[in-house]
N, C-alpha and C positions, 0 to 999 in steps of 0.2 A: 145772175145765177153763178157766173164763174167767181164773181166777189164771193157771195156767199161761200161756194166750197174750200176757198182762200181762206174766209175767217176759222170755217170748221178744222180747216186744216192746223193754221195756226194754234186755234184751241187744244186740239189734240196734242202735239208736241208738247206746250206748255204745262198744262191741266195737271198730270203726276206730277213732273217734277216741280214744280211753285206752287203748287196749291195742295197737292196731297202730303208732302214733308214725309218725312221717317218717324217712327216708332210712335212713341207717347207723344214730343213736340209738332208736327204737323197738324193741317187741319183737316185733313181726313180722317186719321186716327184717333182726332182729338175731337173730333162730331162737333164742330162748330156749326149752331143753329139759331135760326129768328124767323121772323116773318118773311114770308117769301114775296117777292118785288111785284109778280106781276098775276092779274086777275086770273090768268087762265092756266096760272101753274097747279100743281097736285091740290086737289081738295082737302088733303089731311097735311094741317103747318105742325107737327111735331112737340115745338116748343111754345103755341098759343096757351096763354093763361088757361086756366082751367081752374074753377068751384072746389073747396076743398070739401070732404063730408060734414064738417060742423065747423062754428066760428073758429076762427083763428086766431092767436094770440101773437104769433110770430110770419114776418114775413120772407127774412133774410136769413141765413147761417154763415155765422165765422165761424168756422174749426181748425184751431191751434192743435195742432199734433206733433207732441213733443215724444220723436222716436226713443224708445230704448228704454224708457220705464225712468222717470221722475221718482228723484228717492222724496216718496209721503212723508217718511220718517224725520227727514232733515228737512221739509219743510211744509208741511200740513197738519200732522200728526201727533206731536210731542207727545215721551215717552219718557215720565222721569225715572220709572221703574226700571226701564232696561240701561240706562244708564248709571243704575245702582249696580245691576247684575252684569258690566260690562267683565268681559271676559271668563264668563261663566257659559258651560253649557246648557243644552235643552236635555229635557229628559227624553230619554230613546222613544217614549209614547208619542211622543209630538212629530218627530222625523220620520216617524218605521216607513211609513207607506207614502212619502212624499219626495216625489221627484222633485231634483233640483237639474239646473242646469251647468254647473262646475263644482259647487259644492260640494266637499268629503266633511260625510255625515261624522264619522268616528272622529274627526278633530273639531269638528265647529263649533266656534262660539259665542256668544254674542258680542254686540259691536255696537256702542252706546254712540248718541249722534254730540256731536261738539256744537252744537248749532244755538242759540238762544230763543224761545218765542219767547210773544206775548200777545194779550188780546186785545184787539183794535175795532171801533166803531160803537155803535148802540150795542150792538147784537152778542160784542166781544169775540169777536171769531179770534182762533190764533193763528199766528203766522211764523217762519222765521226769521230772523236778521236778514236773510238772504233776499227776502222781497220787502222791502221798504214801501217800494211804490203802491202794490198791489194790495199792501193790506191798507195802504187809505181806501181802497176801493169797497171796502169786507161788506159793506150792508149792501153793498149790488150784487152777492155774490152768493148761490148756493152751493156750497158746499158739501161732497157727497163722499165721505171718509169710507164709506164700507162696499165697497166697487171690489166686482171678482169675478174671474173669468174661466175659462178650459183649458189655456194651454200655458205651458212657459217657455216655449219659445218664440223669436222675437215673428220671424214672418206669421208664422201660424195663427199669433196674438192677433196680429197687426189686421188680418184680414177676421176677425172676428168682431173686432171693433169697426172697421168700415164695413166688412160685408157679413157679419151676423152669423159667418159660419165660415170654419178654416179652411176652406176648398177653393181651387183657381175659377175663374169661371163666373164669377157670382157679381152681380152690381153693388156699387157702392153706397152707403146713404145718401148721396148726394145724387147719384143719379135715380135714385129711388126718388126724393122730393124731386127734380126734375121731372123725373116720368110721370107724378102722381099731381104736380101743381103746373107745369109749364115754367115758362120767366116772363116778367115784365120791363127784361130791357129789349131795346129795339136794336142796339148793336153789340152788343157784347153777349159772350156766350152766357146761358145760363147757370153752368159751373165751372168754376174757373179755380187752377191751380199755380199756389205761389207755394215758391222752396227756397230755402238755405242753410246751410251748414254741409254733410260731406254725400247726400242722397242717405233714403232712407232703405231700408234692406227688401219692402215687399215691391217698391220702386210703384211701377206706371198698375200693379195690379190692384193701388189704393184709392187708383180713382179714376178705374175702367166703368162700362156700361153692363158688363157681363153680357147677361142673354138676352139684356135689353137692346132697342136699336140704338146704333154707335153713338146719333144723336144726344144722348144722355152721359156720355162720357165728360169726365173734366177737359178742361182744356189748359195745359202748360203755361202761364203767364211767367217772362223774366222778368228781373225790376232791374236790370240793364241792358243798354242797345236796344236793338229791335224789340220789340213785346211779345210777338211770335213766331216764332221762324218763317220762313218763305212769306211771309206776308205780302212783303211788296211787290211792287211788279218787277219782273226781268228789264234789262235796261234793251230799249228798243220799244216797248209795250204801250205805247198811247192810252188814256184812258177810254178812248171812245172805242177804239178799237177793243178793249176789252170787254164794254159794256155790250159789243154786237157779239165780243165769242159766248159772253154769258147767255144773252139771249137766245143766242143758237141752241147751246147745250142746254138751257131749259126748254124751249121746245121738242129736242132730242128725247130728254129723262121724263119731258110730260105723257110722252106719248107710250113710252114704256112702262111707265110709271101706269096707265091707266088701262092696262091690257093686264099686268099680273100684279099689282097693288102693291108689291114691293116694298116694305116703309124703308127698307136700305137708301132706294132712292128718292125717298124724298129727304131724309139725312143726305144726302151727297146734294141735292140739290140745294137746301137750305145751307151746307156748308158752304157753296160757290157764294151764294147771294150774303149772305153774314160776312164772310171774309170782304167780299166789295164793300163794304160797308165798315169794318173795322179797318180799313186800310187809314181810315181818316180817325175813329172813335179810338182804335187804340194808342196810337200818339199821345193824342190828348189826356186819356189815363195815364199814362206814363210820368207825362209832364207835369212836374212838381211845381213849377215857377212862377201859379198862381195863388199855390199855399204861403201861408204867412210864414215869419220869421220864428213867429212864437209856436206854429203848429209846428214845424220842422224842428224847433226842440225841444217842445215836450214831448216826441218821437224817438227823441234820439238820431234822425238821420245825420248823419254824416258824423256819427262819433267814431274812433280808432279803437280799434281791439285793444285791451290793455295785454301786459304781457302775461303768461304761465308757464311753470315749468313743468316740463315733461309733457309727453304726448298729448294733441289736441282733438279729441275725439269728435268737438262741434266744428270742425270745417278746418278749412286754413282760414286766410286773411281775409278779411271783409265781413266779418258773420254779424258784427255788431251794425255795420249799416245795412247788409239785405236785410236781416231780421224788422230792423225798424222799418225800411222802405216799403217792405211787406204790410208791416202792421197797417201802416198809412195809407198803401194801394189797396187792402183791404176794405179799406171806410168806402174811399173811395168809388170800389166797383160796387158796394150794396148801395150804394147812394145813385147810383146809376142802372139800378134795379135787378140787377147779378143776384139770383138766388140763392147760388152753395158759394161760397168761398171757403178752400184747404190750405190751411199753413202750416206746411210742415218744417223743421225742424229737425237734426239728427248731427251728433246724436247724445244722448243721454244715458247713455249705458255704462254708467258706472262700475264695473268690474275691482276699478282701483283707483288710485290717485282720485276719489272721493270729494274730500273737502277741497280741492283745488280747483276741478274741473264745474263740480259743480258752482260753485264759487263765480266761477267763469259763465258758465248756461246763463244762471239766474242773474249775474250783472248785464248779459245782453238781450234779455227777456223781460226783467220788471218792468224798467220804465215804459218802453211803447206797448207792452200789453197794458198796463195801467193806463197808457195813454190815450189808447184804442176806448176802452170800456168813458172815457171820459169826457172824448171826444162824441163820440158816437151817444150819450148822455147828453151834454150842451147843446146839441144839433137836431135834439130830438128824435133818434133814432133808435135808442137802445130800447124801448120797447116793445119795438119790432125785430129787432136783431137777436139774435141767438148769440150770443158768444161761448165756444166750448173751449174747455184748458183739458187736456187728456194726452198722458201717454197709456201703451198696449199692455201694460202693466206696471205692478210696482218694482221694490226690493228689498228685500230681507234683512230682519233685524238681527239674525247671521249675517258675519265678517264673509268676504270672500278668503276663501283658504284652498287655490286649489294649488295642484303641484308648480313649483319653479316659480310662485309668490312668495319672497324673502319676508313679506311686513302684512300684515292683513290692513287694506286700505280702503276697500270698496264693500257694496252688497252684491248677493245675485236676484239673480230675477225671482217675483214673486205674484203671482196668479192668486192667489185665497186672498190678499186684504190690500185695496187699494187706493188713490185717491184721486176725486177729477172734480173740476167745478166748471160752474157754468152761472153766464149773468144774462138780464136781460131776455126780452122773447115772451115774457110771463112766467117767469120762474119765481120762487119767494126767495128775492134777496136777502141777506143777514140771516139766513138758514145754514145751522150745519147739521148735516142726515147722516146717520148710521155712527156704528162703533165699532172701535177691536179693541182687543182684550191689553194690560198693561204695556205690554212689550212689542204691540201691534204684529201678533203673529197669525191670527184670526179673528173673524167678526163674530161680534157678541150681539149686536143690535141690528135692526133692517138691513140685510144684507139686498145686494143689488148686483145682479148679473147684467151682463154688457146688453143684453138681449133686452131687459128691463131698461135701460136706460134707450135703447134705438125705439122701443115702443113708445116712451114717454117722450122722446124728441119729436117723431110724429105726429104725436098728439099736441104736442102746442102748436104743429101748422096747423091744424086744422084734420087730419088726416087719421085714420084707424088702422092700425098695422095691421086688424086681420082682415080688412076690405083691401088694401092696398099690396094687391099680385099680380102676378103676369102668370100666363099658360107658358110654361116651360116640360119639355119632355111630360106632356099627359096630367100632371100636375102644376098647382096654381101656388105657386115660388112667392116668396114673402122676405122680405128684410129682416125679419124678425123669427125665421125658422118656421119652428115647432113652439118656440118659446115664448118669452113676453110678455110683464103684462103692464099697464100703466100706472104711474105711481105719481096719486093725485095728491099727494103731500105736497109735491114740487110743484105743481102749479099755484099761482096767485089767483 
């Protein structure tokens, strides 16, 4: 008896500080979940597989999220018109009622892109100079030119895209597929987050759980050191000794757990028992040093940043090898049965210096995302994989011109006409959907609201965005709003 209140003890000191962590990185906050260890713990496993509403097409999600708005123009889009019209105004009808976010309407002018396409594969999609790699890829790829959304600014966007509506509070798509399928890995979390370049602006509220249980939040992965914070154990911490505080503390949370149902606590319990178990499984993801010589570079891992001048808006140093390590731990954790994977990126906001930075993005983007798609291809897996390319909007076929800019060198942001693609999962590759008008300043053809595109990603899990809610305040809460509907073009 006195051992026991020892271990309890022990547990308790321990527990916050090494197992709960701070903020988005910890694994309390981060609702690390799996299977729970042992026969008599909660009846309800949080993250058990679970039947989608109708077959499936997709099992996995990779979602590339390139913060800041990706200029379409310079490299999806081609616009030989506005580059006739370069340095010509819009007429006043076009601008009167539209918000920009720096943009002075009474100077602005157009701003033609220097960039080259051409079209590449069966299908002939085009691309720019700027993606080499990625347009080998074009007939895996659907292409969705006429993407548009509510807001122009960058967080407001940002959570409109992950969470369907500009409001704090709200869960993400990822944890939306987690709470509506479960995951099929046995030790890793079922959404997992990879970053690089300098943090993105809506930060940890991109791939929280909202008013879902914490359970379904992402979890922080880094692709150096340790994989997730406080993981390991404190030095002193025996493993067996740990595995009796564990025991204790499920016994503890079983018995609370089955007097007010709680699902908090079976997320806190599931988080203990998942963490014991990643302490050995995430290493192992980490560790590159079974991957071939040839996978590691056609990744790109371990390339050097080339140099740029002037301000670096994607990170400081290292962005071209996280970017790739990411790409790679990507394949990796859905091979391992990780159902969301987030890769974000930041940032892309091209305001100015334009042809340069971007220039920069896309040299540390094409090859491992091309690599990714090809990889995951060869392996057999992109049929099931989802892979999305998306930033929270585009930019404007308007120069930036706001005050104390001597040269117009960038776009601003732009919500009406955008571009995002996605391979794999059952989408119809060598498809390019929708249109805008010469100068890409609005859509002429299938326009496609973000809410449109979250319905249609659900629906290649298997999943019906207006069956898939939660009871939040009186009402039954949706990823997909008020709005949405699916858009059976894109599927194969």
């Amino acid at each position: 008896m006195q051992e026991r209140e020892l271990v309890c003890e022990r547990v308790r000191e321990m527990t916050r500080r090494y197992f709960l962590g701070v903020g988005g990185s910890g694994l309390g906050m981060a609702a690390l979940a799996q299977l729970l260890a042992a026969d008599d713990a909660p009846a309800v496993n949080p993250l058990a597989p679970k039947p989608p509403h109708f077959p499936a097409t997709a099992r996995a999600c990779i979602f590339i999220f390139l913060e800041g708005g990706p200029s379409q123009i310079d490299l999806f889009d081609p616009k030989p018109k506005l580059n006739a019209l370069d340095g010509k105004p819009l007429p006043e009808s076009l601008t009167k009622n539209v918000r920009f976010a720096f943009i002075k309407k009474e100077s602005a002018v157009l701003l033609g892109s220097r960039r080259t396409f051409a079209k590449h594969g069966q299908s002939g999609m085009e691309f720019s100079d700027l993606l080499p790699n990625l347009a080998r890829c074009a007939d895996d790829l659907l292409m969705v030119r006429s993407m548009h959304t509510d807001q122009f600014n960058h967080h407001p966007a940002q959570l409109v895209l992950h969470c369907g509506r500009p409001f704090f509070g709200l869960p993400t798509a990822g944890a939306w597929l987690t709470y509506g399928l479960g995951s099929e890995s046995q030790n890793l979390p079922g959404y997992v987050v990879l970053s690089a370049g300098r943090g993105t602006s809506g930060g940890a509220s991109l791939w929280q759980s909202g008013f879902l249980p914490s359970v379904y939040a992402g979890v922080v992965f880094r692709s150096q050191g340790e994989p997730v914070l406080n993981l390991t154990n404190p030095p002193g911490l025996p493993p067996e000794l740990q595995r009796r505080g564990l025991d204790a503390l499920r016994e503890m949370n079983d018995a609370r757990y089955r007097q007010v149902h709680d699902p908090e606590i079976a997320s806190r319990l599931a988080s203990y028992e998942l963490a014991f178990r990643m302490q050995a499984a995430a290493p192992e993801l980490a560790d590159l040093a079974g991957e071939s010589r040839s996978t590691l570079e056609a990744y790109g891992v371990g390339r050097p940043d080339p140099p740029i001048a002037g301000p670096q808006r994607g990170g400081g140093p290292g962005q071209y090898n996280a970017f790739a390590t990411n790409c790679l731990l990507a394949r990796r954790l859905v091979e391992r049965g990780v159902r969301f994977v987030s890769l974000f990126h930041a940032s892309w906001d091209h305001h100015s210096n334009l042809d340069a930075e971007l220039t920069q993005n896309c040299g540390m983007a094409d090859q491992p995302v091309a690599a990714l798609i090809q990889d995951l291809k060869q392996r057999g897996l992109l049929e099931s994989t989802l892979v999305v390319w998306a930033g929270e909007f585009g930019r404007t076929p308007l120069g930036e011109n706001r005050q104390g800019y001597a040269k117009v060198t960038g776009r601003d942001h732009h919500p009406s006409a955008f571009t995002i693609w996605m391979a794999g999962g059952g989408v119809r590759g060598g498809t390019t959907y929708g249109e805008t008008d010469e100068i890409g300043w609005t859509i002429t053809r299938d326009p496609v609201h973000v809410n449109d595109f979250q319905a249609t990603l659900l629906r290649l899990f298997g999943l019906d965005h207006l069956k898939l809610t939660h009871r939040f305040q009186a009402l039954d809460a949706r990823l997909t709003g008020v709005g949405g509907h699916v858009i059976r073009d894109w599927i194969s």
